[in-house]
C-alpha positions as CSV (number, residue, x, y, z in Angstrom):
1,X,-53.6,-140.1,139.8
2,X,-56.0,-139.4,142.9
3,X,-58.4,-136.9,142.8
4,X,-55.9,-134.6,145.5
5,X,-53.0,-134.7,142.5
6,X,-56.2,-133.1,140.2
7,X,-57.2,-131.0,142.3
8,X,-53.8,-129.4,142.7
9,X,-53.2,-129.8,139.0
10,X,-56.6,-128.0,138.6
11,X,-55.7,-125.1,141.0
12,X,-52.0,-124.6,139.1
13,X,-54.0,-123.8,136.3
14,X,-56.4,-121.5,137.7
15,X,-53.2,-119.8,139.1
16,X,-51.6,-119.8,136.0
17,X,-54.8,-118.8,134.2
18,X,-55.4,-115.8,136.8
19,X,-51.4,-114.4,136.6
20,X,-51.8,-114.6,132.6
21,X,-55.0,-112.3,132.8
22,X,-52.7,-110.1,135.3
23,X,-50.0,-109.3,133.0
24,X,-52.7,-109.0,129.6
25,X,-54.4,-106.5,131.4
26,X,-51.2,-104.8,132.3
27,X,-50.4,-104.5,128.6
28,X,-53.4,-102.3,128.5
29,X,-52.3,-101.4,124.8
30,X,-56.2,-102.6,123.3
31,X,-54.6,-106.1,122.4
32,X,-56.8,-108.8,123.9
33,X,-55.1,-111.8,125.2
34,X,-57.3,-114.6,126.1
35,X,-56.4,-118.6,127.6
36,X,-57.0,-121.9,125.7
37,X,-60.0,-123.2,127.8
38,X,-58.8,-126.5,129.8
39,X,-60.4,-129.4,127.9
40,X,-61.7,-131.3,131.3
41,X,-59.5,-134.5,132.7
42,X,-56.8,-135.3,131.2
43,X,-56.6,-138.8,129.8
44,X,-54.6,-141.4,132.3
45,X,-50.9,-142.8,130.9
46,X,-51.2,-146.9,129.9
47,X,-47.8,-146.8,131.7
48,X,-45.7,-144.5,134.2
49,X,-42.4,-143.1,133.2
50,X,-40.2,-144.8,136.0
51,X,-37.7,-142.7,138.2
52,X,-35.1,-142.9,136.0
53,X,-37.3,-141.4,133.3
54,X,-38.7,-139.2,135.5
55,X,-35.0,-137.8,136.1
56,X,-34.0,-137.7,132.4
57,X,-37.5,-135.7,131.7
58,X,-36.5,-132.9,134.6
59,X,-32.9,-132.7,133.1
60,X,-34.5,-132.1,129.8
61,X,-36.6,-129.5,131.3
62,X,-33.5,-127.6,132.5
63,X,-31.9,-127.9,128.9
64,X,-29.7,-130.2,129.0
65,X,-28.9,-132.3,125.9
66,X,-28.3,-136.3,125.8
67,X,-24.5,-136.0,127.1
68,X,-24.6,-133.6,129.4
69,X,-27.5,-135.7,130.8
70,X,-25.5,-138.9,130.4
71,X,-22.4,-137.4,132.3
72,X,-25.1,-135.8,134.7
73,X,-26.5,-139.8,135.5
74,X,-23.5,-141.3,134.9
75,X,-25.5,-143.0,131.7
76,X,-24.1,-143.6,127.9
77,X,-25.6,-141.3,125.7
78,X,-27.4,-144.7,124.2
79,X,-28.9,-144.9,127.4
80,X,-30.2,-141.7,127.6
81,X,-31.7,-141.7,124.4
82,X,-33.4,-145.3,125.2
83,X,-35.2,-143.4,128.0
84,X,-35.8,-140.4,125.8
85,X,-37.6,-142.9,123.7
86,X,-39.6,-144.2,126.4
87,X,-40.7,-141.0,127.8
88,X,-41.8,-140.1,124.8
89,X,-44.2,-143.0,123.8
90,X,-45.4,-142.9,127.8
91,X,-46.5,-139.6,127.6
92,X,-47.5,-139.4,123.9
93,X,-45.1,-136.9,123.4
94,X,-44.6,-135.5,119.6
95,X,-41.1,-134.0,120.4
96,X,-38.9,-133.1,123.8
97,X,-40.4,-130.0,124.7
98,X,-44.2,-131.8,124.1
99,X,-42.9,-134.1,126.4
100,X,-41.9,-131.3,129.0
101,X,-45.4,-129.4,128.8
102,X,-46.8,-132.7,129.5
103,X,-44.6,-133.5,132.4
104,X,-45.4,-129.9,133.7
105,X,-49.3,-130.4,133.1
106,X,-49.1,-133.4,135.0
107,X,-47.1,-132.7,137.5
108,X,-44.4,-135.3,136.7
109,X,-41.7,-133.0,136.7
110,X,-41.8,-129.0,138.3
């Protein structure tokens, strides 16, 4: 990742961080709302999800399951469950959605 991907990933979450504010303050009903402090750089991947993974991890995003992902890709549902598996150890991912926050805070997928 170069330092323009940061950057950018930086400036989504100031945006993000600024809109959340937004709608707390909107609330206005006395309840406080505050955001998780970013915990500086995030650490780099020992190894890239491919395309292919790349695609399976956006699908997932949209909430599809293994077979509709499979019949999306024209995969077996094995297939899609090997790349599952892969995405998950790349991005050190406890769980699918884990591994969609991470994509997302990454910028992998959007």
């Amino acid at each position: 990742m170069d330092a323009a991907e940061r950057k950018e990933i930086l400036d989504r979450y100031a945006n993000h961080s600024r809109r959340f504010e937004a709608v707390a303050a909107r609330r206005g009903n006395g309840a406080t709302a505050e955001v998780i402090p970013f915990q500086g750089p995030l650490r780099e991947l020992e190894q890239e999800p491919t395309m292919r993974e790349v695609e399976v991890l956006q699908l997932i995003s949209d909430g599809l399951v293994n077979r509709e992902i499979g019949q999306r890709l024209f995969l077996s549902e094995e297939t899609v469950k090997s790349h599952v598996r892969h995405i998950l150890a790349k991005l050190q991912a406890r769980s699918r959605a884990h591994a969609v926050a991470v994509g997302f805070r990454r910028g992998i997928i959007g």
